[in-house]
N, CA, C and O atoms as a DFTB+ gen file, in Angstrom:
488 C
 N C O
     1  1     102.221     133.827     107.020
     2  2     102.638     134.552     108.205
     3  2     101.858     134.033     109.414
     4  3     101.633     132.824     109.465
     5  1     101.400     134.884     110.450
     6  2     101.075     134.612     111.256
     7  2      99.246     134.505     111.771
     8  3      98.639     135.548     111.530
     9  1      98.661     133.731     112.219
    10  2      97.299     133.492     112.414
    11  2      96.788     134.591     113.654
    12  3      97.224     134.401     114.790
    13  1      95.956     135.615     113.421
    14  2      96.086     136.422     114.327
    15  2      94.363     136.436     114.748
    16  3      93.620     135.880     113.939
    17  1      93.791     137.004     115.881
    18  2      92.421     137.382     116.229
    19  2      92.339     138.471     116.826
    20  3      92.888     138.795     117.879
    21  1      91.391     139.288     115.923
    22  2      91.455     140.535     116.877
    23  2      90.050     140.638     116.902
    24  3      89.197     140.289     116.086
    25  1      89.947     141.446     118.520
    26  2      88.733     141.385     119.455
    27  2      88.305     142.283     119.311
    28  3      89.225     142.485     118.519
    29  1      87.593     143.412     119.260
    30  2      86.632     145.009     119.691
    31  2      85.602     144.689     118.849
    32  3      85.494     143.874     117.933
    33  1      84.466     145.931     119.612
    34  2      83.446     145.688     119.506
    35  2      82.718     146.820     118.113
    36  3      81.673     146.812     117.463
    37  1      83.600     147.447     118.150
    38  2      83.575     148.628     117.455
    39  2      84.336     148.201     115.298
    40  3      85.484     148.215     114.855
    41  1      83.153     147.939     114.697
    42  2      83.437     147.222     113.624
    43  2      84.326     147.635     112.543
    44  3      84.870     146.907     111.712
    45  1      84.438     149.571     112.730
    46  2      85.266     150.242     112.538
    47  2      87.259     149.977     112.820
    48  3      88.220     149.913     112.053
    49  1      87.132     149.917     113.894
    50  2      88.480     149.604     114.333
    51  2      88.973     148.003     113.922
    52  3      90.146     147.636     113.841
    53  1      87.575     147.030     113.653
    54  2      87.733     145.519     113.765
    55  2      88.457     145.415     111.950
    56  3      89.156     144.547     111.427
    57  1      87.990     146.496     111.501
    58  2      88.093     146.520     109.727
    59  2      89.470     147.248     109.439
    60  3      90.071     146.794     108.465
    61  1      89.977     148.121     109.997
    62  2      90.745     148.638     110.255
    63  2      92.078     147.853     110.518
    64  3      93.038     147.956     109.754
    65  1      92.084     147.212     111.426
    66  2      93.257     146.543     112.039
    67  2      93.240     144.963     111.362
    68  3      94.280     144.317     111.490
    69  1      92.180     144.379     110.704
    70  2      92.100     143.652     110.049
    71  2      93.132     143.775     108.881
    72  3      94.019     143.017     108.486
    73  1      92.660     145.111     108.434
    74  2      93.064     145.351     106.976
    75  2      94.466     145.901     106.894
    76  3      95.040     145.921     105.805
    77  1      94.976     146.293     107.853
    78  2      96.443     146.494     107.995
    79  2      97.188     144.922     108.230
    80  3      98.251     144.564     107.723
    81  1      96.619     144.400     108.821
    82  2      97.030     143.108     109.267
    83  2      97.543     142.310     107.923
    84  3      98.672     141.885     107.678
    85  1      95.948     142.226     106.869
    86  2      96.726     141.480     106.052
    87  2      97.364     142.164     105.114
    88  3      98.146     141.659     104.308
    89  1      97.093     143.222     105.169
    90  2      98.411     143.481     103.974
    91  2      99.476     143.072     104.145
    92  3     100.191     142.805     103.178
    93  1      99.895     142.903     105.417
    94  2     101.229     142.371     105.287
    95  2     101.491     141.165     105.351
    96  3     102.670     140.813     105.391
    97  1     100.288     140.087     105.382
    98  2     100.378     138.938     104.937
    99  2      99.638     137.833     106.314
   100  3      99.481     136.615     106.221
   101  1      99.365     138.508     107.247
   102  2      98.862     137.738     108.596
   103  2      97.192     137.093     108.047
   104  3      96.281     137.722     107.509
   105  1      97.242     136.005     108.333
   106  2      95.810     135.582     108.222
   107  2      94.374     136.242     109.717
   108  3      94.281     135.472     110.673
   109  1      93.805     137.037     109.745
   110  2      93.105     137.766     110.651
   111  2      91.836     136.962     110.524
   112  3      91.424     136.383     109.518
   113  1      91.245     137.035     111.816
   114  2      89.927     136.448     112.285
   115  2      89.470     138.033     113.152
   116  3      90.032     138.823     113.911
   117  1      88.398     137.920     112.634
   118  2      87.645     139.097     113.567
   119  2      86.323     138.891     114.514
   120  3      85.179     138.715     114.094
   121  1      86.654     138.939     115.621
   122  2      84.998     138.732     116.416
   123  2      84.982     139.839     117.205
   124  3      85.961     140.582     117.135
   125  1      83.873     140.184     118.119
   126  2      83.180     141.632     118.681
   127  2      83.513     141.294     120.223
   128  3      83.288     142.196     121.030
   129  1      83.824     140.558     120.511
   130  2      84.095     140.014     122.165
   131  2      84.881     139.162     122.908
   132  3      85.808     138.449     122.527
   133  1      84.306     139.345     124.267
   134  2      86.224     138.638     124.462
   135  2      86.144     137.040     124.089
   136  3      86.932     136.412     123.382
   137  1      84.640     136.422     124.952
   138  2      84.471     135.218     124.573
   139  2      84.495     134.264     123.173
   140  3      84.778     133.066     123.190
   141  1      84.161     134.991     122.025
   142  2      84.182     134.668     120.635
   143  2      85.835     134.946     120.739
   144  3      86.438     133.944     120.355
   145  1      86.571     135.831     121.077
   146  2      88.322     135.984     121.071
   147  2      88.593     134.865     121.623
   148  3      89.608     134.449     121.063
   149  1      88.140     133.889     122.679
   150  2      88.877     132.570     123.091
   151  2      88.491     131.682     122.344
   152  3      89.265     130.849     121.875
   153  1      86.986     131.710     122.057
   154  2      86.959     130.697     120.852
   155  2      87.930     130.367     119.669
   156  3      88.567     129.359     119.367
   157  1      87.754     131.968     118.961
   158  2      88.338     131.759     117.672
   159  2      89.938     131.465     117.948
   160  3      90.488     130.887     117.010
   161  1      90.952     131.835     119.329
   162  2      92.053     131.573     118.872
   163  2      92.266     130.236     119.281
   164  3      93.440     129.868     119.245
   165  1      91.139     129.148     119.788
   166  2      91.277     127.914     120.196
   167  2      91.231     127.182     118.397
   168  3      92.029     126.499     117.755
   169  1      89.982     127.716     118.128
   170  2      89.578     126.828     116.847
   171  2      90.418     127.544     115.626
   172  3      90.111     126.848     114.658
   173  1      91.198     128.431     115.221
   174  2      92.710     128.796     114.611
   175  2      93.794     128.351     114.687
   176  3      94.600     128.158     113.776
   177  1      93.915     128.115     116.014
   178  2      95.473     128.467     116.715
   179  2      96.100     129.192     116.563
   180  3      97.183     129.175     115.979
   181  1      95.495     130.111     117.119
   182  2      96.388     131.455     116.893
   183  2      97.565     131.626     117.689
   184  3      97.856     131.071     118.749
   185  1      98.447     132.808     116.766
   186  2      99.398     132.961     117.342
   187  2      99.706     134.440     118.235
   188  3     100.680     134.781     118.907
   189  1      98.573     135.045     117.950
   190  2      98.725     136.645     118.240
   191  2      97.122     136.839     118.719
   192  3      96.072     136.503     118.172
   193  1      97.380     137.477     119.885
   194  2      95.631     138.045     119.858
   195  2      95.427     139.539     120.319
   196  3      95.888     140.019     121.354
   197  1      94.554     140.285     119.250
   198  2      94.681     141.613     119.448
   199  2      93.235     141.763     120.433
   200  3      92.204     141.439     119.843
   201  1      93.138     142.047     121.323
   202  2      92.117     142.341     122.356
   203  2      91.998     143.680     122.712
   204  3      92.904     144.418     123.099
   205  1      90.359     144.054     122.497
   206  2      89.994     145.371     123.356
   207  2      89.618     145.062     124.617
   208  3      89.107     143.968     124.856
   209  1      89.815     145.942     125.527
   210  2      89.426     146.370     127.125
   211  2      88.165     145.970     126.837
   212  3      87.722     144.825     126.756
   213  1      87.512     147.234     126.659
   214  2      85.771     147.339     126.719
   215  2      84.644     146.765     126.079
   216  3      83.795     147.582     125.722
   217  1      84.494     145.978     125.923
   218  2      83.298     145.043     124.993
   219  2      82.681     144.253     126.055
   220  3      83.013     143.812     127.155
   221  1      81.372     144.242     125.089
   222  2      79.762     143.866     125.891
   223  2      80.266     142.311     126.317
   224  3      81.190     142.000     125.565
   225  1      79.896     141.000     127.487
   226  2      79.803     140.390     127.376
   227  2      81.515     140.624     128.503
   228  3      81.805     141.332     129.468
   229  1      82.467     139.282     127.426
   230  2      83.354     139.089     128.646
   231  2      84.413     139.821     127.607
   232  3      84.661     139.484     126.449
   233  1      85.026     141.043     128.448
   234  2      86.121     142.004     128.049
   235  2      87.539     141.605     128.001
   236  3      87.985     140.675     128.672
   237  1      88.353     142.445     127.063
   238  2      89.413     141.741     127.101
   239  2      90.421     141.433     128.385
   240  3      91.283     140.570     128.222
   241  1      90.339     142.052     129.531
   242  2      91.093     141.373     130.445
   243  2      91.164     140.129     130.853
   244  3      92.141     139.553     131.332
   245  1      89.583     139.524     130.556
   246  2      88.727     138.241     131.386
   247  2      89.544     137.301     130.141
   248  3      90.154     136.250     130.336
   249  1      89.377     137.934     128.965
   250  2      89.904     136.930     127.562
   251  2      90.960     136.558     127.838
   252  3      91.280     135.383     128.018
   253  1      91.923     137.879     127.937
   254  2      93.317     137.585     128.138
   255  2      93.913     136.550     129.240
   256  3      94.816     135.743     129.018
   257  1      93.207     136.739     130.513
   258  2      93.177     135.845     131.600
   259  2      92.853     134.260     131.265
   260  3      93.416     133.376     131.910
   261  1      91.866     133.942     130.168
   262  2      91.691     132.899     129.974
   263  2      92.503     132.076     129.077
   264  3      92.807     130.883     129.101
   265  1      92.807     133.167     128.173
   266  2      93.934     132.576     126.725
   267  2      94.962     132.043     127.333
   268  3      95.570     131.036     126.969
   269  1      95.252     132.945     128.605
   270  2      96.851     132.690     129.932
   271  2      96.513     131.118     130.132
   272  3      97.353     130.301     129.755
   273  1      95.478     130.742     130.633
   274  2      95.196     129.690     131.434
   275  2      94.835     128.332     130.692
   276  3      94.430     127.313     131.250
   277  1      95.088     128.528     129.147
   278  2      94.642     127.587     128.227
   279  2      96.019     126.846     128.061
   280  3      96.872     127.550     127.522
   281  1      96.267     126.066     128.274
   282  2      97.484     124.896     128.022
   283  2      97.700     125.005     126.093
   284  3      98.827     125.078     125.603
   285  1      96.592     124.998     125.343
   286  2      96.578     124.973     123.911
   287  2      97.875     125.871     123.602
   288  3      98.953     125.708     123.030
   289  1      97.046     127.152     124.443
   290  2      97.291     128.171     123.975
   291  2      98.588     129.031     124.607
   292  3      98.569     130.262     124.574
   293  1      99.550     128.399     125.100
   294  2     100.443     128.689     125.849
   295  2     101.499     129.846     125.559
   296  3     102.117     130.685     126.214
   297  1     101.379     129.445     124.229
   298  2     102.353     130.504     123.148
   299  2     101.883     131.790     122.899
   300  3     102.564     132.584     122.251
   301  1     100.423     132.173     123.496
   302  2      99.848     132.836     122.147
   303  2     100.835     134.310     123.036
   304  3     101.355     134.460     124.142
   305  1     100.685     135.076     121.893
   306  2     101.165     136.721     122.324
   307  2      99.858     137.524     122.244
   308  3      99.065     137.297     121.330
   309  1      99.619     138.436     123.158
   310  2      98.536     139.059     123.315
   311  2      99.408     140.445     123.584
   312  3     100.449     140.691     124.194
   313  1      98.486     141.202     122.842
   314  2      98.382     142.689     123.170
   315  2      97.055     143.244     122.819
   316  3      96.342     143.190     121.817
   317  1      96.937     143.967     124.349
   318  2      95.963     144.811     124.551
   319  2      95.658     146.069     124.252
   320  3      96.284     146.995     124.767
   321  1      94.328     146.336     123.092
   322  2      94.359     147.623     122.387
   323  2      93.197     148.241     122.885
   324  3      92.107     147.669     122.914
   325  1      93.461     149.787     123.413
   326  2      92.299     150.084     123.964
   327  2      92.272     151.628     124.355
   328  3      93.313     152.214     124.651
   329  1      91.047     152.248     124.341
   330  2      90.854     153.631     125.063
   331  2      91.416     153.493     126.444
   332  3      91.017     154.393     127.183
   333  1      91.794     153.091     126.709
   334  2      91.660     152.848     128.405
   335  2      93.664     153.370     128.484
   336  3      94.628     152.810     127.962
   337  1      93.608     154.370     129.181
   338  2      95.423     154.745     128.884
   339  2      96.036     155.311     130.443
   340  3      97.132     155.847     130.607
   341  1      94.822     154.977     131.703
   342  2      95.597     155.557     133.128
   343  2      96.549     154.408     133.023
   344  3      96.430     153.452     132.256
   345  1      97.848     154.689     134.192
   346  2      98.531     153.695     134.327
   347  2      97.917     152.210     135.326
   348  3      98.259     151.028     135.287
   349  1      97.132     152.768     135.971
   350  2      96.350     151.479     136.312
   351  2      95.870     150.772     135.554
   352  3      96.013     149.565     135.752
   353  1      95.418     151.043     134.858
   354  2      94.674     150.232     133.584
   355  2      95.926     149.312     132.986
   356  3      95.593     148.129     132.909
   357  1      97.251     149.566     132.558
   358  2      98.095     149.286     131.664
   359  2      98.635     148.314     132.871
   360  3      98.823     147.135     132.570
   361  1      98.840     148.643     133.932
   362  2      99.342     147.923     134.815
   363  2      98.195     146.866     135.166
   364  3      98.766     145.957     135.768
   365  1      97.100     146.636     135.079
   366  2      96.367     145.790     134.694
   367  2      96.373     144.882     134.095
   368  3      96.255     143.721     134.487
   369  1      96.568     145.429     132.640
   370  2      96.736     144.702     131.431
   371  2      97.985     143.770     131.588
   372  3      97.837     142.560     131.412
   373  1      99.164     144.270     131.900
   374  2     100.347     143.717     131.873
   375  2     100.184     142.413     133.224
   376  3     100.787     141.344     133.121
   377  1      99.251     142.749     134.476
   378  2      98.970     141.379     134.815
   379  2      98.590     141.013     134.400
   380  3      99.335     140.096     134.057
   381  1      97.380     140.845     133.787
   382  2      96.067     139.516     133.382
   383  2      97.476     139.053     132.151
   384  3      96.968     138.697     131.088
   385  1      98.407     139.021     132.128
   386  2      99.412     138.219     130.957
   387  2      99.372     138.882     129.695
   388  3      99.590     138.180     128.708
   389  1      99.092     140.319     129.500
   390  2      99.224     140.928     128.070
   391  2     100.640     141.246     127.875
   392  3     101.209     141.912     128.741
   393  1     101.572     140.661     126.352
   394  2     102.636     141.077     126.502
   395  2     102.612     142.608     125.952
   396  3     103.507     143.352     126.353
   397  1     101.727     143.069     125.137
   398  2     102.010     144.662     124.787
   399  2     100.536     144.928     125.479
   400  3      99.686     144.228     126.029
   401  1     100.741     146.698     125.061
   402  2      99.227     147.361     125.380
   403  2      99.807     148.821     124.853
   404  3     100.741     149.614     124.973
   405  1      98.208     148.509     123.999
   406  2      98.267     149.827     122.642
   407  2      97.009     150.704     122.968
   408  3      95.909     150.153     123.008
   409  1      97.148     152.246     123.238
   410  2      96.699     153.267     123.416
   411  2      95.385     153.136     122.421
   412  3      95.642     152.258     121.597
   413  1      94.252     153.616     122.231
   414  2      93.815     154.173     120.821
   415  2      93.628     155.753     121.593
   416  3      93.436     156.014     122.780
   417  1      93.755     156.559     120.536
   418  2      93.821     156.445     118.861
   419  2      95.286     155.589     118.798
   420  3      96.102     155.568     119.720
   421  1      95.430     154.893     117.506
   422  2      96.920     154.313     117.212
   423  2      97.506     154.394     115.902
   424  3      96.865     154.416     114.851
   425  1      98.327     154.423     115.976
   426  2      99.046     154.739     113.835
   427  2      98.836     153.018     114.122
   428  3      99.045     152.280     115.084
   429  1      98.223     152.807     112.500
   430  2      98.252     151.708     112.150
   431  2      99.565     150.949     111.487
   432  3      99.620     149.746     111.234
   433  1     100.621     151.935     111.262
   434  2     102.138     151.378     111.109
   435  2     102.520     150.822     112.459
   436  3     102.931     149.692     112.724
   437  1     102.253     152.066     113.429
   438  2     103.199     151.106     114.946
   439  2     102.330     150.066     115.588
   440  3     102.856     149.328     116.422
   441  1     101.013     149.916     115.284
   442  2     100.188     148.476     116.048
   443  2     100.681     147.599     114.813
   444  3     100.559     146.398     115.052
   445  1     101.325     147.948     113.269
   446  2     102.121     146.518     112.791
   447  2     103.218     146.453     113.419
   448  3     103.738     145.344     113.539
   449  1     103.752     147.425     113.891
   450  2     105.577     146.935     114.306
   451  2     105.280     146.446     114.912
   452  3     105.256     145.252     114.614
   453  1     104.814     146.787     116.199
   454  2     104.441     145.912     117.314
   455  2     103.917     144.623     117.898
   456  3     104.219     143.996     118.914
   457  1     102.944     144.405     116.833
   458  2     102.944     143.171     116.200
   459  2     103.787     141.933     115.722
   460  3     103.839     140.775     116.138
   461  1     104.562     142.727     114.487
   462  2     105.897     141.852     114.237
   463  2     106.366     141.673     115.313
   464  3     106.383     140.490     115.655
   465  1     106.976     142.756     116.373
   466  2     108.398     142.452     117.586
   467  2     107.543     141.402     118.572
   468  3     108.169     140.427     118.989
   469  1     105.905     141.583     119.030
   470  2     105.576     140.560     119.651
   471  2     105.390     139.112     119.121
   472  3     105.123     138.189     119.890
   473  1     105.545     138.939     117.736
   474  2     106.078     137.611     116.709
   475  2     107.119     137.203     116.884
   476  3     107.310     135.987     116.881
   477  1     108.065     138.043     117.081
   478  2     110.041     137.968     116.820
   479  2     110.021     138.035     115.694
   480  3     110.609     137.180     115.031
   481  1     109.286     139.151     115.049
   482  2     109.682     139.464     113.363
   483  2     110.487     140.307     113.416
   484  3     110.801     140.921     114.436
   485  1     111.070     140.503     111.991
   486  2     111.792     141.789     111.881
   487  2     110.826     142.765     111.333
   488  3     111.170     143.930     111.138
């Protein structure tokens, strides 16, 4: 399936969304920040990157902004998962180039659908 990286800092949620991930067959990389998130989806090639807002160091907007600006990485699909739920914030997200943005708390069924539809899975 698909090569995915997901970002937060919070090791709970990182195990979590990991572990939904592969059950359904996605190969997952997990790091705590945004900068280790550009690394790992450079040195993967990833195809999906799950990014939190709030983490120490460079956060997921700055990530997302950079993954945008990577020629490699032109394809990748990003959605942004996060406490952060004013509409400024989301309207944020949706500039810096996030194609989704996921509330927490989240059912771990709809951050997979969502997933798949930002793949073009069924």
């Amino acid at each position: 399936m698909a090569k995915i990286v997901v970002a937060d800092d919070d090791a709970d949620i990182r195990d979590l969304v990991a572990f939904k991930l592969a059950q359904v067959g996605h190969e997952v990389t997990v790091v705590a920040d945004g900068s280790a998130a550009v690394d790992a989806c450079r040195e993967v090639g990833a195809d999906l990157a799950l990014l939190d807002l709030m983490m120490p160091g460079m956060g997921g907007l700055d990530a997302c902004r950079a993954l945008r600006l990577d020629p490699a990485l032109e394809s990748i699909r990003i959605i942004l998962l996060t406490a952060r739920a004013q509409e400024s914030d989301i309207e944020q997200g949706f500039a810096a180039g996030a194609d989704d943005y996921v509330t927490k708390p989240f059912s771990p069924r709809e951050l997979s659908a969502r997933v798949s539809a930002a793949l073009g899975q069924p």
